[in-house]
C-alpha positions as CSV (number, residue, x, y, z in Angstrom):
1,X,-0.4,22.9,18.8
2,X,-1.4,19.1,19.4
3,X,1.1,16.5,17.1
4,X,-0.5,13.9,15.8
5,X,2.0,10.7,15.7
6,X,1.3,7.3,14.9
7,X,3.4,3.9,16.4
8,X,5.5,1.8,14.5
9,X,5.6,-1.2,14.5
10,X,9.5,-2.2,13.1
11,X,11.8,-5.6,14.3
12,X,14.6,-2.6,15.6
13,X,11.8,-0.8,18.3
14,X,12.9,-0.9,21.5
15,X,11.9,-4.1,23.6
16,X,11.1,-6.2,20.6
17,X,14.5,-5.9,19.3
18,X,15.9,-6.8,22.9
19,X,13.4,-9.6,23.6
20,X,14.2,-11.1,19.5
21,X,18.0,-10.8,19.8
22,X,18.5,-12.7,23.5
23,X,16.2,-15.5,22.3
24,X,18.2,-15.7,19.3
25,X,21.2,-15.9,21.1
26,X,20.1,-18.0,23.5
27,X,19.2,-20.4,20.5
28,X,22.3,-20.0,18.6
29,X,24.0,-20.9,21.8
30,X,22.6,-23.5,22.5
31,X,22.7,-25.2,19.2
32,X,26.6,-24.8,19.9
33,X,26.5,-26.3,22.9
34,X,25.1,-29.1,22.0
35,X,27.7,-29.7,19.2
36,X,31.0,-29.0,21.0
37,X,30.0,-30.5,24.7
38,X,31.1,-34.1,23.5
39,X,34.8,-32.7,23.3
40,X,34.7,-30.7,26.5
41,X,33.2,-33.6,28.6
42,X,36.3,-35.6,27.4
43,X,39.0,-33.3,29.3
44,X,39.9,-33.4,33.1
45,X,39.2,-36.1,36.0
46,X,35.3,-34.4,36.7
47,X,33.2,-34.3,34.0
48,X,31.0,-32.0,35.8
49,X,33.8,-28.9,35.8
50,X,34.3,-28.8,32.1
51,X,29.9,-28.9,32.0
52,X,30.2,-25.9,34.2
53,X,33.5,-24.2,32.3
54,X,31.4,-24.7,29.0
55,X,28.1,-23.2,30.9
56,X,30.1,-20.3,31.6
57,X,31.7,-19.8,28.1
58,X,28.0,-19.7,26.5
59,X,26.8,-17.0,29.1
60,X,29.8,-15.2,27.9
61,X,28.9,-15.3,24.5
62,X,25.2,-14.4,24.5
63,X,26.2,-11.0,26.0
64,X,28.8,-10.7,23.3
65,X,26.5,-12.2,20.8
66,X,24.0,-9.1,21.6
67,X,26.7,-6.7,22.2
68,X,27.4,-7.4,18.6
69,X,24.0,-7.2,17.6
70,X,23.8,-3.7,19.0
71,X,26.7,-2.6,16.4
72,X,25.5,-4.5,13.4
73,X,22.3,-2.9,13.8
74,X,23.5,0.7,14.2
75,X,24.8,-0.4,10.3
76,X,21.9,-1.5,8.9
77,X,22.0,1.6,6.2
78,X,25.2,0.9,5.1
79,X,26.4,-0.9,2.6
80,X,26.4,-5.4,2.5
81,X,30.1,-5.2,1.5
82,X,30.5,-3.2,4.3
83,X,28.2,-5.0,6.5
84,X,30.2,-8.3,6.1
85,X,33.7,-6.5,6.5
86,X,32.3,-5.1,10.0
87,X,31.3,-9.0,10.9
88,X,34.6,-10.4,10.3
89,X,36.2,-7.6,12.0
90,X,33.9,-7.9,15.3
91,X,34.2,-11.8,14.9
92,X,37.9,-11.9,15.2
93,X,38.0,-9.3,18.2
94,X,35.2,-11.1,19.8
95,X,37.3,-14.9,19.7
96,X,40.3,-13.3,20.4
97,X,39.0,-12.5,24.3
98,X,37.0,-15.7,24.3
99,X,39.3,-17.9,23.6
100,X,42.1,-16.3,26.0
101,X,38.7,-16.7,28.4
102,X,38.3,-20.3,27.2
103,X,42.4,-21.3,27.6
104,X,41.8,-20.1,31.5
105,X,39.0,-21.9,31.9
106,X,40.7,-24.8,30.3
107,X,43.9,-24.4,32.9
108,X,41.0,-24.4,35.8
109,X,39.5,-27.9,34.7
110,X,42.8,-29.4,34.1
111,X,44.0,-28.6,38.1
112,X,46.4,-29.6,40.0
113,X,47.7,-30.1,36.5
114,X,49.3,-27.1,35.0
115,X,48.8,-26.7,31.3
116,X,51.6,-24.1,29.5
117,X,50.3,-21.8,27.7
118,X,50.4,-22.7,23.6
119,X,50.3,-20.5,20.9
120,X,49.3,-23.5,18.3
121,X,46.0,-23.9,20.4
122,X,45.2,-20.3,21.0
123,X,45.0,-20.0,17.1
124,X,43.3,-23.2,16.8
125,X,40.6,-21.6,19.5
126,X,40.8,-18.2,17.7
127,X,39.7,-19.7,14.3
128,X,37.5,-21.8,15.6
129,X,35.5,-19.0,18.0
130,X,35.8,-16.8,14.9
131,X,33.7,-19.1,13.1
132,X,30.9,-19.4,15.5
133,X,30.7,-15.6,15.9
134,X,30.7,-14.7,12.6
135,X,28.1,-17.6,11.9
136,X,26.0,-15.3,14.4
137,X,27.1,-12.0,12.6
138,X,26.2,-13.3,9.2
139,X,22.8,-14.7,10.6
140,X,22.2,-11.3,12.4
141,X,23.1,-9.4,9.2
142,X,20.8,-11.8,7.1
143,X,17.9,-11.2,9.7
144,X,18.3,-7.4,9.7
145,X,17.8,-7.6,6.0
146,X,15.0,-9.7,5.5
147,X,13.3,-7.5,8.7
148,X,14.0,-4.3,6.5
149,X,12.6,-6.0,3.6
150,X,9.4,-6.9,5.3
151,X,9.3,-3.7,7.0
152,X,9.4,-1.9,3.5
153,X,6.9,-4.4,2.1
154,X,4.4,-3.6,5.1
155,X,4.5,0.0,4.5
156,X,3.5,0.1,1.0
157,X,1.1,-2.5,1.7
158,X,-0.3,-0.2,4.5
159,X,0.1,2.7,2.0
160,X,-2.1,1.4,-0.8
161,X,-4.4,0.2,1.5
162,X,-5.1,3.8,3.1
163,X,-5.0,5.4,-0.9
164,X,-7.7,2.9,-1.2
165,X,-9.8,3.2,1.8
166,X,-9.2,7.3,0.9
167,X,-10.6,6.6,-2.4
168,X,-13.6,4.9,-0.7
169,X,-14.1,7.6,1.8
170,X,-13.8,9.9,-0.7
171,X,-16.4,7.8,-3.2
172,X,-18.3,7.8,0.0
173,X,-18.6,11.5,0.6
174,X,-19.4,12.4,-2.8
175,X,-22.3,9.8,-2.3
176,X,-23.2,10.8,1.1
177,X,-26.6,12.1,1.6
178,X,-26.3,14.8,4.0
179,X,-23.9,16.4,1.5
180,X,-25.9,15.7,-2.2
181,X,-28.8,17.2,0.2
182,X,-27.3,20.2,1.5
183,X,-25.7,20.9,-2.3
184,X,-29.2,20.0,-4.4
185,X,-31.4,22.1,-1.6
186,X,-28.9,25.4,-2.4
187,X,-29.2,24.5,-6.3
188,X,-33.1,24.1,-6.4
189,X,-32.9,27.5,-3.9
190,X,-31.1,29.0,-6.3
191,X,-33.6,28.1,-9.4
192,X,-37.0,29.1,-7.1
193,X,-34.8,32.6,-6.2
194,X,-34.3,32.7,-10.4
195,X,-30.7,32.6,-10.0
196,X,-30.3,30.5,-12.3
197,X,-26.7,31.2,-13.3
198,X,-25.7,30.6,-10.0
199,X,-27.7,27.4,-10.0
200,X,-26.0,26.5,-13.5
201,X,-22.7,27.2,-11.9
202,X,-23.0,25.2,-8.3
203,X,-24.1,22.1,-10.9
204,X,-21.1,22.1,-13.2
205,X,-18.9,22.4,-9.5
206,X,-20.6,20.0,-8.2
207,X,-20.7,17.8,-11.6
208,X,-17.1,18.4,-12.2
209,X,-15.9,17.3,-8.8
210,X,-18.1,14.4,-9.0
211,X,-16.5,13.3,-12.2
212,X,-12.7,14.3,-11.4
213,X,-13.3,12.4,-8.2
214,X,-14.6,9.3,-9.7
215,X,-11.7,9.1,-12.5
216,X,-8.7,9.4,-9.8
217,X,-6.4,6.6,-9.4
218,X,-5.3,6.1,-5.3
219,X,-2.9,4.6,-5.9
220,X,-0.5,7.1,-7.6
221,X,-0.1,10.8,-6.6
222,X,-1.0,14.1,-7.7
223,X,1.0,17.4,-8.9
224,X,0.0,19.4,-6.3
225,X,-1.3,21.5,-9.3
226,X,-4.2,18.9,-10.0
227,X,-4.5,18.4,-6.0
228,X,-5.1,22.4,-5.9
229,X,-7.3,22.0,-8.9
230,X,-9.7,19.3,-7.0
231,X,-9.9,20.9,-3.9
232,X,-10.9,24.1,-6.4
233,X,-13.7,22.3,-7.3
234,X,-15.1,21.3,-3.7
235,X,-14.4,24.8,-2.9
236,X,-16.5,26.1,-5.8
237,X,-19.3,24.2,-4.6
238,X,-19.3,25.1,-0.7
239,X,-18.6,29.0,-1.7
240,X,-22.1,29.0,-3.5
241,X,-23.7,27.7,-0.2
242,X,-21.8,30.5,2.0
243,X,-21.5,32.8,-0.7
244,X,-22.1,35.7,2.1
245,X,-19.5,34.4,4.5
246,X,-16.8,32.4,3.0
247,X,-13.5,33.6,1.6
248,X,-10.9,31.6,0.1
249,X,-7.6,32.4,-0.3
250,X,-4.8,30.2,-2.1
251,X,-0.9,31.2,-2.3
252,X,0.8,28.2,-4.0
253,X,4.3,29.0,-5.5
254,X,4.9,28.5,-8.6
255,X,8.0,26.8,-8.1
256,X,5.8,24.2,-5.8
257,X,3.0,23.3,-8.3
258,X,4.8,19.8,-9.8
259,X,5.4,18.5,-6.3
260,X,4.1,15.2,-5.6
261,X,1.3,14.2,-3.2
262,X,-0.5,11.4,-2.3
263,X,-4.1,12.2,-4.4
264,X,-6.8,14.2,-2.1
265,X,-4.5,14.4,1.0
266,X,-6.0,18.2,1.8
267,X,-9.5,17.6,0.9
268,X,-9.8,16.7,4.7
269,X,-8.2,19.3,5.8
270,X,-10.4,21.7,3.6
271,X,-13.3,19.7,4.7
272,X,-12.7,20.1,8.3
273,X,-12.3,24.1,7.5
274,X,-15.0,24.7,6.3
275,X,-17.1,22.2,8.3
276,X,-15.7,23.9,11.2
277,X,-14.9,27.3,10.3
278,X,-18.2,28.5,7.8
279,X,-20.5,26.2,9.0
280,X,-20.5,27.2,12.2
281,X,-19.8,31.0,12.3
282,X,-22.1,33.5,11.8
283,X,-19.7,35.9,9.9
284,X,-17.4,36.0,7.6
285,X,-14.7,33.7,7.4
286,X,-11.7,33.2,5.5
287,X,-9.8,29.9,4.3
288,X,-6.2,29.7,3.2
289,X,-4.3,27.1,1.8
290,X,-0.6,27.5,1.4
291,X,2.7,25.6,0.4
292,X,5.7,26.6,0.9
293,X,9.1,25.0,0.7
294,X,11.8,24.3,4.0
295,X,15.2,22.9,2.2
296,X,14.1,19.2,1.0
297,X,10.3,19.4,3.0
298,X,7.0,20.7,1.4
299,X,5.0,22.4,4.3
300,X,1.0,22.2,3.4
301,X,-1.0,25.0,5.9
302,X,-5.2,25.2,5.9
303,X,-5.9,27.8,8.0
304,X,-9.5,29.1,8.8
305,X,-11.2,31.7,11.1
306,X,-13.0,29.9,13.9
307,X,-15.8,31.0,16.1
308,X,-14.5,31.1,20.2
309,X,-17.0,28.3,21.0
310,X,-15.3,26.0,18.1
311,X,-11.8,26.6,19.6
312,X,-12.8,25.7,23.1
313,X,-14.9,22.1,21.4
314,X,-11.5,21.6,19.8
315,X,-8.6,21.7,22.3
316,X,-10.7,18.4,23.6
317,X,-9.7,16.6,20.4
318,X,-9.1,17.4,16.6
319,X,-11.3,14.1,15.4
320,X,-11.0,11.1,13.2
321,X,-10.7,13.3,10.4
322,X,-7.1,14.7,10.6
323,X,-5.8,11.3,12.7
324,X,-6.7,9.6,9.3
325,X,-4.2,12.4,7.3
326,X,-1.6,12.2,9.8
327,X,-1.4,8.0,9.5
328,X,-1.8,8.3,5.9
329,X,1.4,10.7,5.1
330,X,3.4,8.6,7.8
331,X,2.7,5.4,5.6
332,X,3.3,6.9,2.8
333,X,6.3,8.6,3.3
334,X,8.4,6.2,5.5
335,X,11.2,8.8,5.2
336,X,9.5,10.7,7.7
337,X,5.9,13.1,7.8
338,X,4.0,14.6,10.5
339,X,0.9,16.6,10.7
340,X,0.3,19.2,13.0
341,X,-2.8,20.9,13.7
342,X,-4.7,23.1,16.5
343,X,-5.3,27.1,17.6
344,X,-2.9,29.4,16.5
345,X,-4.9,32.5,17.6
346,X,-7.5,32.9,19.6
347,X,-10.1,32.8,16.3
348,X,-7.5,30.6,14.3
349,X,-7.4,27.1,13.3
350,X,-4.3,25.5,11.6
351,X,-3.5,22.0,10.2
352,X,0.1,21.8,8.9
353,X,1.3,19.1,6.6
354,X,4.8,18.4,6.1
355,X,6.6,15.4,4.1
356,X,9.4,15.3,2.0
357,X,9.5,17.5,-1.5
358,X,9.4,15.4,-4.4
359,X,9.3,17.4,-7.7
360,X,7.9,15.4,-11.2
């Protein structure tokens, strides 16, 4: 079966993260430079060996500046208390090497000079390296914060946008005139055959859905009771068109009914199986739509029979259609939710939803 996944676009990914920390870094090193270079270019006979002693110290520190970058960022989940405790910790380990670094590159400038070794000044150098790296740490933290913010902010953004543009796709199908053909030709079939209780019923369906449809709110979600109950109604109104070849069946737990989800995420998955499935077999074929619960996930299956040619048209790709479901349940459900969907038998189409299991 062919997974459907969609890219992220988050500060931590990869390169980005790489590419924004160094010229961070590079930046906060600089700034640094810049501030403590009037001291250094005081000390020793050649003002050019404490320029290339300090040159070397900031080198040093960028790699520590993104080594520590790495660390804080693996602690992004936890809590800020804990977040500042792990910068002061890395900060003091971190000036306690670079300032032993700094008092041997501070013995090399002063040469043929020998400078002891004092204890006063390594403690002076520790505090004062301990400030600069946790100035970083802090500003890292800070940055990692605001990033998670904005990441969070984007995502339901990008999630009420797609409940909207669903809404519109979905005001859009109900409005579309291939489909208000196909359903009013099989009603005024119906009335010329004198059917006209299956007329009457394929109206109210198709009145009902119409009217259900229009009323629903985007941006909120559904018990999958009332998700069930819409797709019941689309149903109704396809099963009086292929009343000879189409069988629905429906096994939703009991237990499952009040979970949460995002308002008509099947309807394209029962579209596409019965676009695909009834419309273009010649015998009977049956639809199921199940949920079933995996620890803390909800599992969604449509499955439909399939004609051999439709299985062979589909391995090639599964259409815009399902690629819209899977981006919509990954926005909506930043936690994590994939879609799945392809053959499962040689007559057997499957498209598999699965997010996280939210009860009301």
């Amino acid at each position: 079966m062919k997974h459907i996944t969609i890219p992220t676009d988050s500060f931590l990914d990869g390169n980005r993260f790489r590419v924004v920390t160094l010229r961070l870094a590079l930046i906060y090193a600089a700034a640094e430079f810049l501030i403590s270079s009037p001291i250094w270019l005081t000390i020793g006979d050649n003002p050019l060996k404490p320029l290339l002693g300090k040159l070397a110290l900031e080198a040093v520190f960028v790699l520590v500046a993104i080594l520590l970058a790495q660390l804080l960022s693996r602690m992004r989940r936890q809590s800020y208390s804990r977040q500042i405790a792990a910068c002061l910790l890395l900060s003091l380990v971190s000036s306690l090497g670079m300032s032993l670094l700094d008092a041997y590159l501070y013995s090399l400038i002063m040469l043929p000079v020998v400078v002891p070794f004092s204890m006063m000044d390594y403690a002076y150098a520790v505090c004062y390296r301990m400030s600069i790296f946790f100035g970083w740490s802090f500003l890292f933290v800070a940055l990692l914060n605001h990033m998670d913010v904005r990441d969070r902010d984007l995502k339901l953004i990008a999630s009420r946008e797609e409940a909207l543009a669903a809404q519109m796709r979905a005001l859009q199908y109900q409005i579309n005139p291939h489909f208000l053909f196909n359903t009013l030709n099989s009603i005024t079939g119906l009335v010329e055959e004198g059917a006209s209780e299956r007329a009457e019923r394929m109206i109210m369906s198709l009145s009902a859905f119409l009217r259900s449809t229009l009323q629903l709110d985007p941006m909120r979600e559904l018990r999958l009771a009332d998700e069930m109950a819409l797709q019941k109604e689309y149903l109704e109104i396809e099963k009086e068109r292929f009343s000879d070849r189409m069988r629905v069946r429906i096994d939703i737990p009991g237990e499952l009914e009040d979970a949460k989800v995002p308002s008509l995420i099947l309807q394209p998955l029962v579209e596409n199986a019965v676009k695909h499935g009834v419309g273009r077999s010649s015998s009977t074929v049956e639809i199921l739509i199940r949920a079933a619960r995996r620890g803390d996930r909800l599992n969604l299956i449509v499955e439909n029979d399939v004609a051999a040619a439709t299985v062979a048209g589909m391995t090639h790709g599964l259409g815009i259609g399902l690629a819209n479901v899977a981006h919509r349940v990954r926005t909506h459900f930043p936690e994590g939710a994939s879609l799945t969907a392809g053959p499962i038998e040689p007559r057997k189409f499957r498209a598999s939803l699965d997010m996280p299991l939210i009860l009301v």
